[in-house]
mmCIF file as Biopython writes it, N, C-alpha, C and O atoms, coordinates in Angstrom:
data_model
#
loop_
_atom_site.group_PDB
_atom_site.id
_atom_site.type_symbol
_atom_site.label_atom_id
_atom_site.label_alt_id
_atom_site.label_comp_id
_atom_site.label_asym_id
_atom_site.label_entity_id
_atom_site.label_seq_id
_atom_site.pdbx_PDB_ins_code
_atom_site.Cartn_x
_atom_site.Cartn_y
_atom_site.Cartn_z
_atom_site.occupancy
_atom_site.B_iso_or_equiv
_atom_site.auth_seq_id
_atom_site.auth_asym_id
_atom_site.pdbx_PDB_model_num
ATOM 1   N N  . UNK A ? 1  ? 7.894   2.444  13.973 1.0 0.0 1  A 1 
ATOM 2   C CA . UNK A ? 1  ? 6.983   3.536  14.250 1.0 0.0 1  A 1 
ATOM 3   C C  . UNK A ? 1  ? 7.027   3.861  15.742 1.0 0.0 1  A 1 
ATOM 4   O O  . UNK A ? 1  ? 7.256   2.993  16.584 1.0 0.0 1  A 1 
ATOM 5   N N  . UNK A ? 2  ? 6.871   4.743  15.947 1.0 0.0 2  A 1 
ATOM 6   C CA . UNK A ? 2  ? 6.859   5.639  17.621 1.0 0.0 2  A 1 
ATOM 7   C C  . UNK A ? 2  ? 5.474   5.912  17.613 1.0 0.0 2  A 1 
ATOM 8   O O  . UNK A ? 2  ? 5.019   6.719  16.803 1.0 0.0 2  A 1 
ATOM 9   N N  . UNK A ? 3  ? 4.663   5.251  18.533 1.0 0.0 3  A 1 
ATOM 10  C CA . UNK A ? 3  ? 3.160   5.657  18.717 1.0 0.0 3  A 1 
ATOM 11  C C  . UNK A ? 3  ? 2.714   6.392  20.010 1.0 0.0 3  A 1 
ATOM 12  O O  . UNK A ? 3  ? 3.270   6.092  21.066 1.0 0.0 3  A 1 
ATOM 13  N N  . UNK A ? 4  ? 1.966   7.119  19.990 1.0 0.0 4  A 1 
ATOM 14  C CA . UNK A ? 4  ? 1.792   7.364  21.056 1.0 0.0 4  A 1 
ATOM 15  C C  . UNK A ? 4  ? 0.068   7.486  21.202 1.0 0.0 4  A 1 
ATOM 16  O O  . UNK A ? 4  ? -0.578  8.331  20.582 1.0 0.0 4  A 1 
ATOM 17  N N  . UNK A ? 5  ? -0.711  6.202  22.398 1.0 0.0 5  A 1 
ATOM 18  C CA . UNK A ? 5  ? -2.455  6.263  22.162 1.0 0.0 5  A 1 
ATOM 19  C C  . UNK A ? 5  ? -2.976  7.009  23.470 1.0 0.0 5  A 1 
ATOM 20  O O  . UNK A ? 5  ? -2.620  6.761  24.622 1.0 0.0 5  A 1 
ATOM 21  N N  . UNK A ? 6  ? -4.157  8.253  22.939 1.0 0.0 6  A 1 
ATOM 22  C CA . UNK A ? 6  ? -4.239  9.083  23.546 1.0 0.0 6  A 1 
ATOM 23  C C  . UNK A ? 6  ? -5.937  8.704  23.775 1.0 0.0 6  A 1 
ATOM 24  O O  . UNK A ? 6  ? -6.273  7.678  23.183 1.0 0.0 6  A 1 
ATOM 25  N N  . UNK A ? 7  ? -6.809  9.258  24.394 1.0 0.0 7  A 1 
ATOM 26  C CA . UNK A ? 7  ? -7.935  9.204  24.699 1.0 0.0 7  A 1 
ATOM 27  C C  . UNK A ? 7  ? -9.099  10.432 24.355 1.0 0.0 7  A 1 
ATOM 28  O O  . UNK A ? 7  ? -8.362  11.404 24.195 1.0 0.0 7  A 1 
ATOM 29  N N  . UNK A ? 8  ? -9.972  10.735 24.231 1.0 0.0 8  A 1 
ATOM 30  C CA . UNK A ? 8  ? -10.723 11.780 24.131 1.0 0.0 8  A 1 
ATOM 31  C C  . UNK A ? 8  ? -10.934 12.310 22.644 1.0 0.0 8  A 1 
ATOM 32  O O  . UNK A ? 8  ? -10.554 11.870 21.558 1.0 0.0 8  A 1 
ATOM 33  N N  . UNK A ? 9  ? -11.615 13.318 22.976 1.0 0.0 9  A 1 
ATOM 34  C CA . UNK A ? 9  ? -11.912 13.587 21.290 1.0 0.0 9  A 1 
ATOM 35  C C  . UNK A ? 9  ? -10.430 14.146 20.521 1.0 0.0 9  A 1 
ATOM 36  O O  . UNK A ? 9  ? -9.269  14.133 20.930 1.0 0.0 9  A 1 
ATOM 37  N N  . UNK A ? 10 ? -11.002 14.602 19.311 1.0 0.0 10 A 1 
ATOM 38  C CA . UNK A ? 10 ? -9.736  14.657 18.390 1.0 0.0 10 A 1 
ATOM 39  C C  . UNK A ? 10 ? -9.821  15.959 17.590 1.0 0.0 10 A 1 
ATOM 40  O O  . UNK A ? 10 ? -10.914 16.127 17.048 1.0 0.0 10 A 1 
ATOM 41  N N  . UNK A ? 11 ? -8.692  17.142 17.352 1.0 0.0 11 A 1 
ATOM 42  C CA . UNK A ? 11 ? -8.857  17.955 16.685 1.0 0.0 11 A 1 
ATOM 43  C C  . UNK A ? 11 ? -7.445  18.366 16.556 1.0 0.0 11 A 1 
ATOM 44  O O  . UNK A ? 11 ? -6.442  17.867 17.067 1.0 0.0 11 A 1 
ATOM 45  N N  . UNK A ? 12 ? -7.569  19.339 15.799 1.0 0.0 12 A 1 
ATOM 46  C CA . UNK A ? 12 ? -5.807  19.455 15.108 1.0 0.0 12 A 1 
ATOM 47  C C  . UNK A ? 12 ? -5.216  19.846 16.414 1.0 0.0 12 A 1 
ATOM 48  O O  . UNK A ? 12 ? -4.218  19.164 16.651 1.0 0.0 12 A 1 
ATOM 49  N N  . UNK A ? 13 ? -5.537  20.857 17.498 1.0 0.0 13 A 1 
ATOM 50  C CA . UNK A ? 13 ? -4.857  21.106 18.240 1.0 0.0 13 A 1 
ATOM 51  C C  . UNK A ? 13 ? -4.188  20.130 19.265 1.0 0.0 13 A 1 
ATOM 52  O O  . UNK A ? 13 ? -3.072  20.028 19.776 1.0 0.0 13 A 1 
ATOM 53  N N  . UNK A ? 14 ? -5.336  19.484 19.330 1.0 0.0 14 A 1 
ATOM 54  C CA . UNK A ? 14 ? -5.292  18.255 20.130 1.0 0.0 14 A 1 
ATOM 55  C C  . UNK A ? 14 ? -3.892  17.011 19.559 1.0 0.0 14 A 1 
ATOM 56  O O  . UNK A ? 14 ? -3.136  16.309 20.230 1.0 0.0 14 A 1 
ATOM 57  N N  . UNK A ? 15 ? -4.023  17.169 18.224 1.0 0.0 15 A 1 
ATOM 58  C CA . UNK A ? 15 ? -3.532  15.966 17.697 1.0 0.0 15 A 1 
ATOM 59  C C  . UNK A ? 15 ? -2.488  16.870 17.606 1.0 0.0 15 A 1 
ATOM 60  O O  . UNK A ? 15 ? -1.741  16.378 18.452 1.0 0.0 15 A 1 
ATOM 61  N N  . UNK A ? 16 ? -1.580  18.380 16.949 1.0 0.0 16 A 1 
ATOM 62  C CA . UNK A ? 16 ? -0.321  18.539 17.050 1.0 0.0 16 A 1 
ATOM 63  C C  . UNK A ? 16 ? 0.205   18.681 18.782 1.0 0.0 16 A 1 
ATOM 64  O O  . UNK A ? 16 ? 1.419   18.855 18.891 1.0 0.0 16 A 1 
ATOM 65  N N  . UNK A ? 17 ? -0.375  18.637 19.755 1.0 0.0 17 A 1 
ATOM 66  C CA . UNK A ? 17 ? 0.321   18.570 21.003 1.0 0.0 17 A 1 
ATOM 67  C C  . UNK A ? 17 ? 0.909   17.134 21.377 1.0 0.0 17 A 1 
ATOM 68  O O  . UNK A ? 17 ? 2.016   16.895 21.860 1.0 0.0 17 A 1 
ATOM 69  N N  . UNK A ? 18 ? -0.259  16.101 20.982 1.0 0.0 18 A 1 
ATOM 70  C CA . UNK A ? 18 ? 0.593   14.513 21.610 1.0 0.0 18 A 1 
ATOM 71  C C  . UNK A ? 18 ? 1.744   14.534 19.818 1.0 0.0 18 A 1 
ATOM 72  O O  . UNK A ? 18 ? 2.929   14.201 19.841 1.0 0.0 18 A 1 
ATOM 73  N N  . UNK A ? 19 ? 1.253   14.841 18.921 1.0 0.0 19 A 1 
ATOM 74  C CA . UNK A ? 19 ? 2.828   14.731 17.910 1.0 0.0 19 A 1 
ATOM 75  C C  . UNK A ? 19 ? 3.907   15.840 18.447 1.0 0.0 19 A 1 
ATOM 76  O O  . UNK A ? 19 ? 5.059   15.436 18.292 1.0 0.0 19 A 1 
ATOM 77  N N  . UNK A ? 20 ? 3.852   16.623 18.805 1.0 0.0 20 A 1 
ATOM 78  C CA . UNK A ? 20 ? 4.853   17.107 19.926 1.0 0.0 20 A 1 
ATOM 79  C C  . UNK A ? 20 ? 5.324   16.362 20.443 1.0 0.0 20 A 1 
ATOM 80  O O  . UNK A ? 20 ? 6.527   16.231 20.214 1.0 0.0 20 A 1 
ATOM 81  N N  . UNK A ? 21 ? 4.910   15.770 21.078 1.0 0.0 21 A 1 
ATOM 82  C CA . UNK A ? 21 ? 5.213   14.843 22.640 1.0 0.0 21 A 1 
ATOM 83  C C  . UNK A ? 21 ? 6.261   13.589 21.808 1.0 0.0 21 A 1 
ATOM 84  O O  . UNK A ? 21 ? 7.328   13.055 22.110 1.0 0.0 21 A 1 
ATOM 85  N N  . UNK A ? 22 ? 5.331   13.477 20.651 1.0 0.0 22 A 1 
ATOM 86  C CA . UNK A ? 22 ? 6.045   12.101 20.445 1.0 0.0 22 A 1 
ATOM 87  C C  . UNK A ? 22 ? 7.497   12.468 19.979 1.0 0.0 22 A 1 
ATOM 88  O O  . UNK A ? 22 ? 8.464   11.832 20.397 1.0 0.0 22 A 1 
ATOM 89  N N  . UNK A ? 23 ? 7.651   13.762 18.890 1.0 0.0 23 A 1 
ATOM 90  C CA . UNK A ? 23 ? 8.842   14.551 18.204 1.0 0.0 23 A 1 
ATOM 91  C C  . UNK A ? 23 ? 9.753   14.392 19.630 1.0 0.0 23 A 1 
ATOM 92  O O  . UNK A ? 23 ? 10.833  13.808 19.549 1.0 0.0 23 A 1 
ATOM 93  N N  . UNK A ? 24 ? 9.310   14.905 20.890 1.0 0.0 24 A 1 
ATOM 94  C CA . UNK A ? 24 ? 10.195  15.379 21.639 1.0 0.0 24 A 1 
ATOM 95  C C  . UNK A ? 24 ? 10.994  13.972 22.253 1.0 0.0 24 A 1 
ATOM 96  O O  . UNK A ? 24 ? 12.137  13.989 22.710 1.0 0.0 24 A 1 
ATOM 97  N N  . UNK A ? 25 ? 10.104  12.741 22.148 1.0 0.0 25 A 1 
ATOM 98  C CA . UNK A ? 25 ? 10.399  11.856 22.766 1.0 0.0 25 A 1 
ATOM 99  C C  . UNK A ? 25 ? 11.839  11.273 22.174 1.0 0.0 25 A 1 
ATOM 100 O O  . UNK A ? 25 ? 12.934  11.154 22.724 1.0 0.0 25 A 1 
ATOM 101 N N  . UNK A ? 26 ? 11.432  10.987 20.947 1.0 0.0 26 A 1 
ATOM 102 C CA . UNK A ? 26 ? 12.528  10.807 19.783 1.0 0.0 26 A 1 
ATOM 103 C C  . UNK A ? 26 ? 13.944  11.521 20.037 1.0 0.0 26 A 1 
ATOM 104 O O  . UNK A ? 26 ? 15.018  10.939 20.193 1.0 0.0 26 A 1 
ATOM 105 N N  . UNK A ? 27 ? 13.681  13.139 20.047 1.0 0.0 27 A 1 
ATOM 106 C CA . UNK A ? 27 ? 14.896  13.429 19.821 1.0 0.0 27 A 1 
ATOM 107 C C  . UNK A ? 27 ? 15.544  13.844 21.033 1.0 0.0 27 A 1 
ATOM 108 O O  . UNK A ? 27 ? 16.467  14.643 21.194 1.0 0.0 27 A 1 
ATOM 109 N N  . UNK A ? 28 ? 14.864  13.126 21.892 1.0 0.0 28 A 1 
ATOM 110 C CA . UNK A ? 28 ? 15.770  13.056 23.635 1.0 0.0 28 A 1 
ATOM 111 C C  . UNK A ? 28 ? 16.094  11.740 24.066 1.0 0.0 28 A 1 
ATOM 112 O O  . UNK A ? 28 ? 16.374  11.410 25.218 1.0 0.0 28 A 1 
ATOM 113 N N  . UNK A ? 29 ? 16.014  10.741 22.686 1.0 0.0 29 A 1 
ATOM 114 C CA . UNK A ? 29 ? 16.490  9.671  22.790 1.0 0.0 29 A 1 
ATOM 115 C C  . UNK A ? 29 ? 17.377  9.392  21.709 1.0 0.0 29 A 1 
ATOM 116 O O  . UNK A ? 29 ? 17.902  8.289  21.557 1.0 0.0 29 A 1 
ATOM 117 N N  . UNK A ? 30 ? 17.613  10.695 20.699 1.0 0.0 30 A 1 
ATOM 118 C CA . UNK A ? 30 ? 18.184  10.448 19.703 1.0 0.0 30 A 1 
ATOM 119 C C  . UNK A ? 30 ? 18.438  9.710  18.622 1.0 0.0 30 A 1 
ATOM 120 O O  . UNK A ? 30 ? 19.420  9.292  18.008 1.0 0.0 30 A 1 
ATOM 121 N N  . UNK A ? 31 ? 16.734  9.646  18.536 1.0 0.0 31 A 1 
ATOM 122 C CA . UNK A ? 31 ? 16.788  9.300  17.380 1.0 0.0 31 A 1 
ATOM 123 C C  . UNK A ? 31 ? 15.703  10.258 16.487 1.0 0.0 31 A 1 
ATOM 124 O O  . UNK A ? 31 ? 15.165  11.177 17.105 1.0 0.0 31 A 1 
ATOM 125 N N  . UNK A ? 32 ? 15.291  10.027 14.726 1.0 0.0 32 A 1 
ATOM 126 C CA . UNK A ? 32 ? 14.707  10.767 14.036 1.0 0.0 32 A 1 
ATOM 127 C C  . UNK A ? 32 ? 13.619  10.104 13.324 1.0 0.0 32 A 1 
ATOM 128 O O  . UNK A ? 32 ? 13.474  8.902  13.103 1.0 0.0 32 A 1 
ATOM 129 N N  . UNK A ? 33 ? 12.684  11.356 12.920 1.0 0.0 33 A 1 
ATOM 130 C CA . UNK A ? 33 ? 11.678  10.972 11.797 1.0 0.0 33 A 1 
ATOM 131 C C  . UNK A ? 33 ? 12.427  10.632 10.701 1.0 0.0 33 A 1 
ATOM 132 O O  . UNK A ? 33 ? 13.373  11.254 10.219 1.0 0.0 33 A 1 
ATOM 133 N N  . UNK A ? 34 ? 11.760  9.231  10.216 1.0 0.0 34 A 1 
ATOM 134 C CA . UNK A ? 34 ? 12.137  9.227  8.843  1.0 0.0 34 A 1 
ATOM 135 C C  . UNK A ? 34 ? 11.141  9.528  8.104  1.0 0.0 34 A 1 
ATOM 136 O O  . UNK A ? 34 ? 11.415  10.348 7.227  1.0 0.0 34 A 1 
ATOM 137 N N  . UNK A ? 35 ? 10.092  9.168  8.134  1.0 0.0 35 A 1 
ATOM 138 C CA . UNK A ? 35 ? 9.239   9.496  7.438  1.0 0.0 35 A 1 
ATOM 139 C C  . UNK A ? 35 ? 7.529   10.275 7.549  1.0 0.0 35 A 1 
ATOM 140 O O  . UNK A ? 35 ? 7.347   11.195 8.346  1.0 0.0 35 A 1 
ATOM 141 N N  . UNK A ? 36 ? 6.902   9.989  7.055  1.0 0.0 36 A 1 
ATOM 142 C CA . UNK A ? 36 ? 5.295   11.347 7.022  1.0 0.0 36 A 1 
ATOM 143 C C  . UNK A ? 36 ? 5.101   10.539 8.668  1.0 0.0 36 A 1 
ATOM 144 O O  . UNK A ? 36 ? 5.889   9.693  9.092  1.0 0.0 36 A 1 
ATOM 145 N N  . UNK A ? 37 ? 3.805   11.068 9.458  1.0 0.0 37 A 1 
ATOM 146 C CA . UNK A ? 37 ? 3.493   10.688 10.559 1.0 0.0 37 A 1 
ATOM 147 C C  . UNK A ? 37 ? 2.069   10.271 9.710  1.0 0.0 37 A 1 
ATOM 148 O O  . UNK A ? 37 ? 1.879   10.356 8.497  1.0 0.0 37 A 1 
ATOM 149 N N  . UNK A ? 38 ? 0.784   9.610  11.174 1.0 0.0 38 A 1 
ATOM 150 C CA . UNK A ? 38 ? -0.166  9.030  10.647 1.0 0.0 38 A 1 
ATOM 151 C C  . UNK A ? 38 ? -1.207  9.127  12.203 1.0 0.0 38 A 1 
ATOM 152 O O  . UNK A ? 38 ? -0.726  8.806  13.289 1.0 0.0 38 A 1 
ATOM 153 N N  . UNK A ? 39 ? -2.287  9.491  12.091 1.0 0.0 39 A 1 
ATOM 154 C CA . UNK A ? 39 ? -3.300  9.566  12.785 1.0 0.0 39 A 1 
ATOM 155 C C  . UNK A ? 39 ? -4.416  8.291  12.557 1.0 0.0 39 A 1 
ATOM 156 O O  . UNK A ? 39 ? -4.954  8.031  11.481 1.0 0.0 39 A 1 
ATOM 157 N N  . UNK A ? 40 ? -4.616  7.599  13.780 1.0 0.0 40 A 1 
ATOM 158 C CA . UNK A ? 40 ? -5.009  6.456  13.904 1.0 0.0 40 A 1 
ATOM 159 C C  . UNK A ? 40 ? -6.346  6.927  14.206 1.0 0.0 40 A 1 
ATOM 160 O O  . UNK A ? 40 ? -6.004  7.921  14.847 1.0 0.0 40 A 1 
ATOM 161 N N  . UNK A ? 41 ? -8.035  6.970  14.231 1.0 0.0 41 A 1 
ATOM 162 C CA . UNK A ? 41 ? -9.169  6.869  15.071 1.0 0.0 41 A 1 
ATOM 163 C C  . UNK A ? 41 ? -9.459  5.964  15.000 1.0 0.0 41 A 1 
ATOM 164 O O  . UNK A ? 41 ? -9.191  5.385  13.947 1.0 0.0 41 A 1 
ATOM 165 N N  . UNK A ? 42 ? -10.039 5.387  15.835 1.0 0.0 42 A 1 
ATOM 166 C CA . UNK A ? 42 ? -10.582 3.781  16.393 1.0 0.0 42 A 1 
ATOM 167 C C  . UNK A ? 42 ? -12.340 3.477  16.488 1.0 0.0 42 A 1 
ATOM 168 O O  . UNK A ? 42 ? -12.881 2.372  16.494 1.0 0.0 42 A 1 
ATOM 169 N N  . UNK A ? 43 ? -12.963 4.750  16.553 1.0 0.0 43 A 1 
ATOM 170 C CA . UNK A ? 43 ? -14.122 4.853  16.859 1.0 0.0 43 A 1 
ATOM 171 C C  . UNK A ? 43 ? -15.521 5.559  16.423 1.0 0.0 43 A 1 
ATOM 172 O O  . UNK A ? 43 ? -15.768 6.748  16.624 1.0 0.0 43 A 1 
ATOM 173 N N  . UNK A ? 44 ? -16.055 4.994  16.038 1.0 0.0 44 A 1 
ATOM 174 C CA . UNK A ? 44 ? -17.221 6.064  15.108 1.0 0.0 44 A 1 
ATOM 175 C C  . UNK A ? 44 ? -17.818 6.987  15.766 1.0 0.0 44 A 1 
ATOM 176 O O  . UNK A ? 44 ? -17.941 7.034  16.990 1.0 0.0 44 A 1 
ATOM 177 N N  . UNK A ? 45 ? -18.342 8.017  14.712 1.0 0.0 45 A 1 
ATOM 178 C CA . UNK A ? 45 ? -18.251 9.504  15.248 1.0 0.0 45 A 1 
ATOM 179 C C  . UNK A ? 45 ? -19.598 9.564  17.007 1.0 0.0 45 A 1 
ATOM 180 O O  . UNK A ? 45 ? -19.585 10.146 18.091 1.0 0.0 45 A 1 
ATOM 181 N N  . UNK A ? 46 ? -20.020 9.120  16.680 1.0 0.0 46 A 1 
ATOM 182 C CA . UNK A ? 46 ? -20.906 8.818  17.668 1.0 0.0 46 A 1 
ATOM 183 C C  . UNK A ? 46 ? -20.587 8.446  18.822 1.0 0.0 46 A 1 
ATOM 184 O O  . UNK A ? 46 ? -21.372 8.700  19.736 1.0 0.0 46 A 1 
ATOM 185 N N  . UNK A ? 47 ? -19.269 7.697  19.121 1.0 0.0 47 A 1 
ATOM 186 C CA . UNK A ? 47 ? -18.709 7.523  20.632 1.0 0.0 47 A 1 
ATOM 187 C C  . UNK A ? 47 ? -18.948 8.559  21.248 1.0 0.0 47 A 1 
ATOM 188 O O  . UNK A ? 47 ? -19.287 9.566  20.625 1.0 0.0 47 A 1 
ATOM 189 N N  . UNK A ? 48 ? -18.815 8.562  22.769 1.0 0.0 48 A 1 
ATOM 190 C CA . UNK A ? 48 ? -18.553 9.686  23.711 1.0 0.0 48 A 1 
ATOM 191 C C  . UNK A ? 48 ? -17.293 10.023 23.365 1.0 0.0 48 A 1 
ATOM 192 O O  . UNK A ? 48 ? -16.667 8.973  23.220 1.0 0.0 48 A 1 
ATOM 193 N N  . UNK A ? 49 ? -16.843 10.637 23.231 1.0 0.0 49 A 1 
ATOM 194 C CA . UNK A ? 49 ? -15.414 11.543 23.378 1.0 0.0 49 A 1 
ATOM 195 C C  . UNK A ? 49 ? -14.613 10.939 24.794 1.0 0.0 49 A 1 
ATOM 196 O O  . UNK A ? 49 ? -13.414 10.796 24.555 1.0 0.0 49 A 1 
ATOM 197 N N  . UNK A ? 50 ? -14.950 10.590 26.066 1.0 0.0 50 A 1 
ATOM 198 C CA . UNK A ? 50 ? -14.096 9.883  27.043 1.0 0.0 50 A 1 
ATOM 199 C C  . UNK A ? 50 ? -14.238 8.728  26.487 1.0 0.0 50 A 1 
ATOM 200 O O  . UNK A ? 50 ? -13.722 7.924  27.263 1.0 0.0 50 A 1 
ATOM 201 N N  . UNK A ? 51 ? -14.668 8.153  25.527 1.0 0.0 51 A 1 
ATOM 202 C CA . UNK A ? 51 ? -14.567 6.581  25.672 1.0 0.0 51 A 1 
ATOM 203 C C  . UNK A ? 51 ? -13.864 6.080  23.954 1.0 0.0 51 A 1 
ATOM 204 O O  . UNK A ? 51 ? -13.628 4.999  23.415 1.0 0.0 51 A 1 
ATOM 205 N N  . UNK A ? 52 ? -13.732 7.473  23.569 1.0 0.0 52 A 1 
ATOM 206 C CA . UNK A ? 52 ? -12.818 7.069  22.229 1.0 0.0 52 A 1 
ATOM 207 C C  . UNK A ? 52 ? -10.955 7.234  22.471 1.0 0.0 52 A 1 
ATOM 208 O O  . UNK A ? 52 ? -10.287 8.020  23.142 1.0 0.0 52 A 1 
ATOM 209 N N  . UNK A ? 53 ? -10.604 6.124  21.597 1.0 0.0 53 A 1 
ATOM 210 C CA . UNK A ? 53 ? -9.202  5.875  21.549 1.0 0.0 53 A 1 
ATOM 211 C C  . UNK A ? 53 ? -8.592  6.765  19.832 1.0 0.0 53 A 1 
ATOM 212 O O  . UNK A ? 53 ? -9.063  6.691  18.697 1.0 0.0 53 A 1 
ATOM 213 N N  . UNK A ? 54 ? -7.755  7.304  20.214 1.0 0.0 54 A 1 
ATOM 214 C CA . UNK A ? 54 ? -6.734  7.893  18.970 1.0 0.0 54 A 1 
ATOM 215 C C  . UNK A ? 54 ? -4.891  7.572  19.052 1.0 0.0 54 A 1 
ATOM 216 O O  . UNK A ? 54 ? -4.393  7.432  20.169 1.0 0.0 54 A 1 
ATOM 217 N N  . UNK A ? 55 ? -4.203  7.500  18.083 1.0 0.0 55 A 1 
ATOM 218 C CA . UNK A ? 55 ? -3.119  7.219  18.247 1.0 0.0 55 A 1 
ATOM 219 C C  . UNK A ? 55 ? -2.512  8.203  16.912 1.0 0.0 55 A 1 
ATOM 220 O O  . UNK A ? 55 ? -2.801  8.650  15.802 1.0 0.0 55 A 1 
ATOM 221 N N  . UNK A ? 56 ? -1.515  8.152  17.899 1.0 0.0 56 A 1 
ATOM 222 C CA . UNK A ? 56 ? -0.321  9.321  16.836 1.0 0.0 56 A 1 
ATOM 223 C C  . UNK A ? 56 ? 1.098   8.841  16.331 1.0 0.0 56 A 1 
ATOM 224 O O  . UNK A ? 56 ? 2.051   9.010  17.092 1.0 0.0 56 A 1 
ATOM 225 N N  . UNK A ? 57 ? 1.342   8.143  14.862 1.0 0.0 57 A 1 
ATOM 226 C CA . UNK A ? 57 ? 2.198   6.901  14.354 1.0 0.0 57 A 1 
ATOM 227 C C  . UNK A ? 57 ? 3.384   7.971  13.311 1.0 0.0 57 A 1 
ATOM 228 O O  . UNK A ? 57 ? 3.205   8.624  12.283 1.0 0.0 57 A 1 
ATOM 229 N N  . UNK A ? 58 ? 4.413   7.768  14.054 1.0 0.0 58 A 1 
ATOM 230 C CA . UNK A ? 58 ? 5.617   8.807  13.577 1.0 0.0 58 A 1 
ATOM 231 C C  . UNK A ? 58 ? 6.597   7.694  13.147 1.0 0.0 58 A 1 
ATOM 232 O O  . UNK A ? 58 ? 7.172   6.997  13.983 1.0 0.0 58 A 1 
ATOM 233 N N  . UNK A ? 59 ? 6.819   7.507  11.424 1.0 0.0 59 A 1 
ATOM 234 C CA . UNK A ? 59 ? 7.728   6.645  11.363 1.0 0.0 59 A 1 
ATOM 235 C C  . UNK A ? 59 ? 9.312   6.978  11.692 1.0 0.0 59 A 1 
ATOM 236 O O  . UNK A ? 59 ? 9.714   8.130  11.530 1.0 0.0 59 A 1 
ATOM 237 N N  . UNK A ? 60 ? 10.222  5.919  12.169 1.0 0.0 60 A 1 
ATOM 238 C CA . UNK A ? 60 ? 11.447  6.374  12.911 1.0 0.0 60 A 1 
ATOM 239 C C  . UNK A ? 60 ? 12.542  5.857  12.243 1.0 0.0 60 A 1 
ATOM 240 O O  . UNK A ? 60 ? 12.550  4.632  12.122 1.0 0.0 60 A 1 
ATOM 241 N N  . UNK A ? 61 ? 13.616  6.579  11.704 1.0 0.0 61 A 1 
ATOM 242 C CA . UNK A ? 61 ? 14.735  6.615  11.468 1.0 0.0 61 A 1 
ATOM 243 C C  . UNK A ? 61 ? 15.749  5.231  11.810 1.0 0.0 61 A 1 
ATOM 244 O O  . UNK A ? 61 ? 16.714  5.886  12.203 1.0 0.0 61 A 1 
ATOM 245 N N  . UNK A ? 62 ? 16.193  3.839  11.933 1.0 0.0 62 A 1 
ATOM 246 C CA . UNK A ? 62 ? 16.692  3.424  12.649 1.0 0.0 62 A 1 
ATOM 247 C C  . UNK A ? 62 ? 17.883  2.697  12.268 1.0 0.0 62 A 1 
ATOM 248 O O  . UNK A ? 62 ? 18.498  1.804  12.851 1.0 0.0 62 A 1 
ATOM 249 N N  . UNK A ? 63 ? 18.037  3.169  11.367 1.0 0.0 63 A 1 
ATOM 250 C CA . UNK A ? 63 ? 19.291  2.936  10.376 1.0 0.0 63 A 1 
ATOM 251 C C  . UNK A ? 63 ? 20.801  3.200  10.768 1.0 0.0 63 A 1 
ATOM 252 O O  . UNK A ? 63 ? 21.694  2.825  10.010 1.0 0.0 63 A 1 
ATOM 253 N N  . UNK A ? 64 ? 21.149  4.004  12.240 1.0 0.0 64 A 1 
ATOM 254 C CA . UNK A ? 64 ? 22.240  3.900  12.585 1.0 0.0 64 A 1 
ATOM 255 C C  . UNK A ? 64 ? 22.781  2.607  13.831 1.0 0.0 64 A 1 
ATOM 256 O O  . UNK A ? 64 ? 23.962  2.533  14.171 1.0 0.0 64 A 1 
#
């Protein structure tokens, strides 16, 4: 898996920019998705938003 843990609150926009980040990371290292991705929250809804953790889990290709 290729993770990438981000901070602050969480919303689709939010969450397709760091899966961007992670897509881009991958394929400037050449390698690929193999499979669905996965959104991690760590923290109940009630945290502050600076003090919550999220992560963005892209499974990876590694078969060559």
């Amino acid at each position: 898996m290729a993770v990438r843990k981000f901070k602050g609150g969480w919303s689709d926009e939010v969450f397709q920019n760091h899966k961007s980040e992670v897509l881009n990371t991958l394929k400037a290292n050449s390698l690929e998705q193999k499979g669905e991705w996965e959104v991690y929250r760590y923290n109940p809804p009630w945290t502050l938003p600076a003090m919550k953790t999220n992560e963005v889990a892209i499974e990876v290709d590694m078969t060559e």
